[in-house]
N, C-alpha and C positions, 0 to 999 in steps of 0.2 A: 811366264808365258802360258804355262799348264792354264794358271789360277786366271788371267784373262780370258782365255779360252774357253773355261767353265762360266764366263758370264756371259760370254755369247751367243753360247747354246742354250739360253732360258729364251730366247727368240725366236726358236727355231722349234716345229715339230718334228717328232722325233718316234719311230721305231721299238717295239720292246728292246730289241738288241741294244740300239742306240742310248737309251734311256738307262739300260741294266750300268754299262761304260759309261756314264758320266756321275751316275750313284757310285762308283765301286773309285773312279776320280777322285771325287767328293771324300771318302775314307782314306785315300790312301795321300793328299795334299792335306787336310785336317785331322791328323789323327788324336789331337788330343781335344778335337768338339765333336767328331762326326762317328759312329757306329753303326753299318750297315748290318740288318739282318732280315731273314723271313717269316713274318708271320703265316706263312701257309704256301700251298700251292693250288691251283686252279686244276678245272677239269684237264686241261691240256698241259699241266704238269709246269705250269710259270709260275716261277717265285711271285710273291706277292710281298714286293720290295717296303721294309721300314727302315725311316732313317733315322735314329735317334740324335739328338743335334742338344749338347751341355757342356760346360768345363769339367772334365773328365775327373781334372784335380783337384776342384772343390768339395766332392762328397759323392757318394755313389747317387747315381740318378733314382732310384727306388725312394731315397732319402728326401727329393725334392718334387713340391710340385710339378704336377704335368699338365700340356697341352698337346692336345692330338688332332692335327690336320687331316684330311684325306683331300682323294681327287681319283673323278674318272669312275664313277661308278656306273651310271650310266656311258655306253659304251662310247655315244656318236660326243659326248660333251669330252672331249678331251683337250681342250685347251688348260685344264686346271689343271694337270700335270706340269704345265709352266708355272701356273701359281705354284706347284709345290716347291720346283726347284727354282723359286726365286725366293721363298722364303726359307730354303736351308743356305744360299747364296747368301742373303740379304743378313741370316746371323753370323756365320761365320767370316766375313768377309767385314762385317762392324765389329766382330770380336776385338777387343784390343783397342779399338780406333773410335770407336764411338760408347760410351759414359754407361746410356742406357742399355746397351746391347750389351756391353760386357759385363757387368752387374746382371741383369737379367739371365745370363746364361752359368753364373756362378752360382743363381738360388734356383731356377726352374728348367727344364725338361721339354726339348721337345720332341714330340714322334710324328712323323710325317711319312703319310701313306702316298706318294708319286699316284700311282695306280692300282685302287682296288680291283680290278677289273680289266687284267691286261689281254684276257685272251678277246672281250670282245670287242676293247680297242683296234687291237691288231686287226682282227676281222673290217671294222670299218672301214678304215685307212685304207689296206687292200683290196678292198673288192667293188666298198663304194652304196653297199648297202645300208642302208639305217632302220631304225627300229630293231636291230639286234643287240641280246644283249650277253649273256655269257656263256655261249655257245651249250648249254646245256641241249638246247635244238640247233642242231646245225642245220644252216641257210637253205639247203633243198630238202630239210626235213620239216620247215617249222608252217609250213602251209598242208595237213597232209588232207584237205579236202578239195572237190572241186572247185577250180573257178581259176580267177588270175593269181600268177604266182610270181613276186616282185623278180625280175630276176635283169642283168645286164644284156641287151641283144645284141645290142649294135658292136661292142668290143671295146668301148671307152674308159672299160673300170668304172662308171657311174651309172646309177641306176636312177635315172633322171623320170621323166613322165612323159606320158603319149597321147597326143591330142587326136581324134577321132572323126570325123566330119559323122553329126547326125540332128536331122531336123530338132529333132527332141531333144536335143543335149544344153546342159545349161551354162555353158560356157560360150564366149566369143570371142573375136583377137579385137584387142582396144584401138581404137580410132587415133589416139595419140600417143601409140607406139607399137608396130604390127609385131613384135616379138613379143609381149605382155595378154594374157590370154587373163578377161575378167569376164564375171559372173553374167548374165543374161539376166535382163532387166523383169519380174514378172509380169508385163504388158505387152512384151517384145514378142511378134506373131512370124515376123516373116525378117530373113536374112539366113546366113552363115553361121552353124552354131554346130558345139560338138561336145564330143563327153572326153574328160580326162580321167585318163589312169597311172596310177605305177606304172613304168616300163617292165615289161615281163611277157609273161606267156601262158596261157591256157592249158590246165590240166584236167583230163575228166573228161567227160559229159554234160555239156553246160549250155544254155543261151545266155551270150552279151557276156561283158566281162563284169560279171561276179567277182567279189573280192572279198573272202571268207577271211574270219580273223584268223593271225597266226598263234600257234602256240608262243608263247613267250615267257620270259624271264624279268622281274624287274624287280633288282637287287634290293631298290631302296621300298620294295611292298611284301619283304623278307623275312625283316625284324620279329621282334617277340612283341612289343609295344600294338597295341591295339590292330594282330593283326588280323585280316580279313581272308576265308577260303576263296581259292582261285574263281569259285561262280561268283563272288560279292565284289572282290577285288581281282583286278586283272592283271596275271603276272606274280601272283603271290606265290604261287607253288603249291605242293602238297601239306607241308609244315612250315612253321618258322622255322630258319636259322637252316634250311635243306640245303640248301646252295654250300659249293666250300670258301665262295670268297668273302659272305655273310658270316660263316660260320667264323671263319678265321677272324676278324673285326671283331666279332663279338667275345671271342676268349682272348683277345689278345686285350680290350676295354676291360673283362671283369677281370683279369688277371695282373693287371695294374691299380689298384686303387688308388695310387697318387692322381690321375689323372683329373683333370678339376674343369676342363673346360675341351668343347668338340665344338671344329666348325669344318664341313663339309663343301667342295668348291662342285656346284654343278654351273649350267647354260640352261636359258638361255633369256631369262626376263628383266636383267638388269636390277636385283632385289635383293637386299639383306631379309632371310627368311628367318621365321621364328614358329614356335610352338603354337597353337597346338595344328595337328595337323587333320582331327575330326568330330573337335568339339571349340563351343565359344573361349572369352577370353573370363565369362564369368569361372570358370574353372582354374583358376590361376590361385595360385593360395598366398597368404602373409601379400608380402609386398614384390612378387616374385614380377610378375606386370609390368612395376614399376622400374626393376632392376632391368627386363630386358627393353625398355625402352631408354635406358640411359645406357645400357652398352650396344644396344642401335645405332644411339645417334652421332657415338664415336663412329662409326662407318659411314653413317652420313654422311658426316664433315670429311671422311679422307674420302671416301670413293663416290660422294654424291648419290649414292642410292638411296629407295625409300625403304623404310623400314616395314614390311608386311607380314600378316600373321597368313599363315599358311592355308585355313580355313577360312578364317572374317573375309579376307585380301584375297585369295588366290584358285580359289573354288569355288565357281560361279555353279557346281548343279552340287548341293547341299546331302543329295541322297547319293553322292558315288566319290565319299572322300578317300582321303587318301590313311588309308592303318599302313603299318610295318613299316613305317618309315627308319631310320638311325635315328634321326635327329627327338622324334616321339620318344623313343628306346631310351635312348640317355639323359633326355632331361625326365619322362615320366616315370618311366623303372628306376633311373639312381640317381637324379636328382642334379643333375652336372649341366649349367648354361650351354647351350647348345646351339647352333646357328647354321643355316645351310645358304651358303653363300651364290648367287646366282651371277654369272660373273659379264654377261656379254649381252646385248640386245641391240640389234641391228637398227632398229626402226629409230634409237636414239643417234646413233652412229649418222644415219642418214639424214637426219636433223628433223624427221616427225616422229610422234608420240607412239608407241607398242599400241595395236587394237587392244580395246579390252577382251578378256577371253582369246586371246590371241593362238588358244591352239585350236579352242574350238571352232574357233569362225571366219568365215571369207576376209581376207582384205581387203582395203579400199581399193581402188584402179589409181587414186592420187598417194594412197601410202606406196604401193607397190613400185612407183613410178617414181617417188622417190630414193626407194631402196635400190631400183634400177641403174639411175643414175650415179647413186654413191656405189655400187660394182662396176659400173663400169669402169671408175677413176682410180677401184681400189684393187680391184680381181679380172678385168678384162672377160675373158670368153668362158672362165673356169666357174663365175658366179652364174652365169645364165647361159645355158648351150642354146645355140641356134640350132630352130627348127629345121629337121634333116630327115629324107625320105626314108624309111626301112623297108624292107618286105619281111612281113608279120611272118612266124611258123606258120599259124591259124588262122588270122584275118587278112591276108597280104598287104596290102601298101597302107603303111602308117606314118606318123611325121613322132619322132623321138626328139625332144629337147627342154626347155624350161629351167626352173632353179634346180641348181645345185644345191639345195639347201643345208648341206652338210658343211661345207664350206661361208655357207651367209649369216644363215640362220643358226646355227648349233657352234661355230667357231668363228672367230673374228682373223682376217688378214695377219701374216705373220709379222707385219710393219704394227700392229695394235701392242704386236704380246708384249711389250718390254713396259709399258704405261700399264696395261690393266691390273700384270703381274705385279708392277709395282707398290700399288694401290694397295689389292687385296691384301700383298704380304704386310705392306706397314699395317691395314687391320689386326691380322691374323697377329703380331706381335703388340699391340695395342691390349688385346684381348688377351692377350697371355701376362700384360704386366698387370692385369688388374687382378689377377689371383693371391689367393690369401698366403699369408708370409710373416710366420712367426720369428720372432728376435726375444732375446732377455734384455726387457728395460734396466732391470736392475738385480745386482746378486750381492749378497751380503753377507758375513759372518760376524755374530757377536759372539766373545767370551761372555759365559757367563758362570764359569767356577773350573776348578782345576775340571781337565777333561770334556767339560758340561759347554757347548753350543748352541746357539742359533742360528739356525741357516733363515734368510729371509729374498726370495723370488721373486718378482714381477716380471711377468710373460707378455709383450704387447703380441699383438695382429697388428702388425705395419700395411698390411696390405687395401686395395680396395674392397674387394669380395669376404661376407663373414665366411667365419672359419668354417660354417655347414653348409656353406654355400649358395642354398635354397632352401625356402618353406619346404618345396617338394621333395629335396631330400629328407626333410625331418620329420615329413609325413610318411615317407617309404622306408625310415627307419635305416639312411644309405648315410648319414650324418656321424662320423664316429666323434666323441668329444675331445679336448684337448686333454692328452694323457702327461703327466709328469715321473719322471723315474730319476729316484737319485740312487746311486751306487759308489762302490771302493774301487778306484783305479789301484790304489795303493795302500798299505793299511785296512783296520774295522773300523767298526762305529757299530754301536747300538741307537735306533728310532726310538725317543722316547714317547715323544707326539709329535703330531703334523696335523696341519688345518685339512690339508686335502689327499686321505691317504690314496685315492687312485684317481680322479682328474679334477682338473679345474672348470669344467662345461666348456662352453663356448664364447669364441670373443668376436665383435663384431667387425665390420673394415668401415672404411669411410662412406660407404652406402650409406644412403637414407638421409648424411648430413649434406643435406645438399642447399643449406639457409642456416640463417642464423638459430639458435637455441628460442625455445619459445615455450611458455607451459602449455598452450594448446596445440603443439604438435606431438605426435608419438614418443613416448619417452626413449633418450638414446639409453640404449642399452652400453656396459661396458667394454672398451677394448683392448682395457687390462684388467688383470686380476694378479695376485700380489699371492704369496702362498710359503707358509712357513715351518721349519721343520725345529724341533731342540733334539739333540743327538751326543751322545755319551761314546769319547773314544778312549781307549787307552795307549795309541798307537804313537812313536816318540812324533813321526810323519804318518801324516793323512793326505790321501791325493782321492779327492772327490768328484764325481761327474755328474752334473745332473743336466737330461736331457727332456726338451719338452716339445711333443711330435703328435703329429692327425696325418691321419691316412691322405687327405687330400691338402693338404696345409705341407708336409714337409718335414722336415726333426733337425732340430739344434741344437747344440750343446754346447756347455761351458764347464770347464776344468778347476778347481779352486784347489790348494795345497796348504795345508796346515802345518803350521810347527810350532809344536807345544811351548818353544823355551819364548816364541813370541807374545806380547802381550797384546790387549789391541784392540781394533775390528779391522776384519778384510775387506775390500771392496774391489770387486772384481768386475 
C-alpha cells in the first residue's frame, strides 16, 4: 500500500515538508536501492535532499559509474521535482521486474537532486511570486529602488498583472475574447488602450509606474564555467559558486569522480538542451558534436523534443549569453555529456507552435487564444484571473487579473505530470545506460615452469560511451586512463614483467560505429586491449585479484586461485 502510494504522489505537487516525507519513504520501503542524504543546506537552513538510487549489494557505489539528475533550480520551474521522483520510482520499482533496470542498477549509480533550490520553491508556491530565486534577496527586499514593486494586493496569493486605462498605452482587450488583452496595432490612433503592469505597488518618489530591475539570483549564471560579473550577466552574483546551493552541487560533482553523465530538468521550451552555452558549435572538439547529437536524438524519439544547442537555437541577442551555467561547467571544465532538459511548453500543449523568442516577445492574439482555450478545459479560472476592480494604494481604481503564468507557462496541469514524468525519466535512464562499463573479456593462466606463470587479460568497454568520455575531457586533462592492479589475496608472487606496468590507456564504446567498417571512414579505435603479466610464486596456494577500474568507467575484478600440485592452464 506504502509502495502504491509513492507512485501516486509523483502526480502531485508537493511542499518541502511534503517532498522531505516521501524521499525519507523512498529509504525506508527500498533499503537495499535507495540512500537518502544531504548535500548541503540553503540560506534558510533546508536540506538539499540527494537520493542515491544502486544495488547496495553489488559493490559500493564509488566503485561504479554515475549519473546525476537534478531539478528545480530555478525556483518558479518546479514541476521537475516530479521528473525526479519518477525516476527514482521508475528504478526501483523495475528493480527485480524488469531485465534492463536491474542490471543497470547492479553496475551504475544514481544521484538524484529532487530540489536544488528548495527555499525558493517554497517561496513560489506560497506566495505566488515569480522571478524569485533563492531567497538570497528576500521578496520586499529585492526591488530596493523606486518605482513598482511586484507585490500581491488584492489577497489571492497570486501576483497576477494590472491593466491600466491610458490613451498611450499599448495594450487593448482583444475583440474575439474581452478577457485576452493584446498588443495595439502601430497605426491604431483612437479607441480603448492601456498600460500593463506586475500587480504591486509604488515605492518612492516616482512618475507612472516605473519598474526597476530587481536584484536577483540565478543559480544556474553561478557556475565557474564561462562565468560573467553581475553587470555582463544578470543574476550571476558577486563570485562563482557564492550561493550555498551552487556551492553544494558543485563539491558534491568534483567530489564524485565516477560521475560520467548530468542532465538538469528545467521549464519551460519544450527542448533537449545542450552545450555550448556562449560560443558556436565550431568549438566542439574530436567528434564530441557528433556524440551529442546521437544521445539527442534518443530523447527525440522518447519525448519528441528537438534537440537545441543553447547558443546556435536558443539565444536570439548574441551579445548577452548565457556563462555560469551547470550544464557549461560539467561538460566544459570536466568533460562529462551534459544535458539540460527543458520539460513543459504550453503553446504545444495547446496545439500552436512556442513564438520564437518566446520570452522575449509579444504573443500572437491567435497563439494566446489558443492557450486560452486549452486552460480553460485544463486549469479553469486558476490559469486566467478575471479582470476584477482594486483600489490601488497609489493610483486608486485598477482592474488586477490576467495569466497566472506560473501555473500555464512555467508548470503544466497536475493531470500532465504522470506522462511527462514518464517520458523524461525513461530518458534520463536511457542516458545513463549508455555509460562506459568495463568487464574482463578474458583471464588466463599459463604454467610455464615449476612456480614460473603467465597471467594473460583482456579488458573490454561494453558500454556505449569511450572510457574518456569526451574529446573535451582529454582536452581538460578530466580523462583518467584505464588502470590495471593485480594483487595477493592470498599467498606472494614476484612480477617478473608485464606489458603494461600501470594502465592500458583508453578503450573506446560503440560510438562512432554507427555503419558499416569502411577504409574511408575514421579508423575504429580499440575496445579491447589484452595485457600480460609472467610472475614467479613460491606459495603451495596463490589467490590472485586483479582489478581494472577509471574513475568514471567503474572497477572490476576477478579472483583466480592457483595450486601448484595442478598442472594446466586456468581459465577464469
Amino acid at each position: 500500500m506504502v509502495k502504491m502510494k509513492l507512485r501516486e504522489e509523483i502526480e502531485h505537487y508537493h511542499s518541502y515538508e511534503e517532498l522531505t516525507r516521501i524521499l525519507q519513504a523512498f529509504e525506508k520501503e527500498y533499503p537495499l536501492l535507495c540512500r537518502l542524504d544531504s548535500i548541503g543546506r540553503t540560506l534558510k537552513n533546508r536540506d538539499i535532499y540527494m537520493m542515491e538510487v544502486t544495488n547496495s549489494g553489488s559493490g559500493r557505489p564509488e566503485d561504479k559509474p554515475a549519473y546525476y539528475a537534478e531539478a528545480c533550480t530555478h525556483a518558479e520551474e518546479f514541476c521537475g521535482a516530479n521528473v525526479a521522483l519518477r525516476l527514482i520510482w521508475d528504478l526501483v520499482s523495475g528493480y527485480g521486474r524488469q531485465a534492463e533496470v536491474t542490471e543497470l542498477l547492479d553496475h551504475v549509480v544514481f544521484y538524484i537532486v529532487p530540489q536544488v533550490n528548495p527555499d525558493g520553491v517554497e517561496t513560489v508556491m506560497t506566495t505566488g511570486h515569480i522571478g524569485v530565486c533563492n531567497g538570497r534577496y528576500p521578496v520586499e527586499e529585492r526591488q530596493p529602488l523606486p518605482g513598482l514593486v511586484p507585490q500581491d494586493i488584492n489577497g489571492d496569493h497570486i501576483v497576477a498583472q494590472m491593466r491600466i486605462p491610458d490613451p498611450d498605452g499599448e495594450w487593448k482587450i482583444s475583440d474575439k475574447d474581452p478577457r485576452l488583452m493584446v498588443l495595439r496595432k502601430p497605426y491604431e490612433l483612437s479607441g480603448s488602450f492601456y498600460r500593463m503592469y506586475p500587480e504591486g505597488i509604488i515605492r518612492g518618489d516616482v512618475d507612472g509606474f516605473e519598474v526597476p530591475k530587481p536584484k536577483d539570483v540565478n543559480l544556474n549564471r553561478n557556475y565557474p564555467a564561462n562565468w560573467l560579473p553581475e553587470g555582463l550577466q544578470y543574476g550571476a552574483c558577486e563570485l562563482p559558486l557564492s550561493e550555498p546551493e551552487t556551492r553544494a552541487v558543485a563539491e558534491f560533482i568534483d567530489s564524485h569522480p565516477n560521475i560520467a553523465g548530468v542532465c538538469s530538468y528545467h521549464t519551460n521550451a519544450r527542448a533537449i538542451m545542450r552545450p555550448f552555452g556562449g560560443k558556436g558549435d565550431e568549438h566542439f572538439k574530436g567528434a564530441d558534436l557528433a556524440l551529442y547529437s546521437a544521445l539527442g536524438a534518443m530523447g527525440t524519439e522518447e519525448l519528441g523534443y528537438e534537440l537545441m544547442s543553447t547558443y546556435n537555437d536558443f539565444t536570439p541577442d548574441k551579445s548577452r549569453v548565457r556563462g555560469g551555467t551547470l550544464m557549461d561547467w560539467t561538460f566544459e571544465d570536466l568533460g562529462i555529456p551534459s544535458f539540460m532538459l527543458e520539460l513543459w511548453n504550453v503553446y504545444d500543449a495547446a496545439g500552436t507552435r512556442r513564438p520564437e523568442e518566446f520570452h522575449f516577445a509579444a504573443k500572437s492574439e491567435e497563439k494566446d487564444l489558443a492557450v486560452l482555450r486549452w486552460a480553460d478545459e485544463n486549469l479553469g479560472e486558476k490559469a486566467y484571473l478575471p479582470w476584477k476592480k482594486v483600489e490601488h494604494p497609489q493610483s486608486g481604481e485598477v482592474e488586477v487579473g490576467g495569466w497566472n503564468w506560473l501555473w500555464v507557462e512555467r508548470n503544466p496541469p497536475e493531470s500532465y505530470l504522470g506522462n511527462m514524468s514518464g517520458h523524461a525519466s525513461a530518458y534520463t535512464i536511457k542516458l545513463a545506460m549508455t555509460l562506459p562499463r568495463l568487464k574482463f573479456q578474458r583471464c588466463e593462466l599459463t604454467k610455464l615452469g615449476d612456480g614460473l606463470y603467465k597471467l594473460t587479460a583482456v579488458v573490454r568497454n561494453a558500454g556505449y560511451l569511450p572510457t574518456y568520455l569526451t574529446s573535451q575531457a582529454e582536452t581538460m586533462k578530466k580523462a583518467p586512463p584505464v588502470s590495471l592492479r593485480l594483487s595477493a589475496v592470498k599467498g606472494s608472487y614476484e612480477t617478473m614483467c608485464c606489458t603494461h606496468p600501470e594502465d592500458i590507456g583508453h578503450l573506446e564504446g560503440r560510438f562512432g560505429r554507427d555503419a558499416e567498417w569502411s577504409r574511408d571512414r575514421a579508423e575504429w579505435r580499440p575496445v579491447e586491449r589484452r595485457a600480460e603479466w609472467v610472475i614467479r610464486t613460491g606459495s603451495p596456494e596463490l589467490e590472485l585479484e586483479l582489478t581494472a577500474s577509471a574513475p568514471r568507467c567503474g572497477s572490476v575484478s576477478k579472483r583466480m586461485m592457483i595450486e601448484m600440485r595442478k598442472e594446466g592452464n586456468y581459465v577464469f
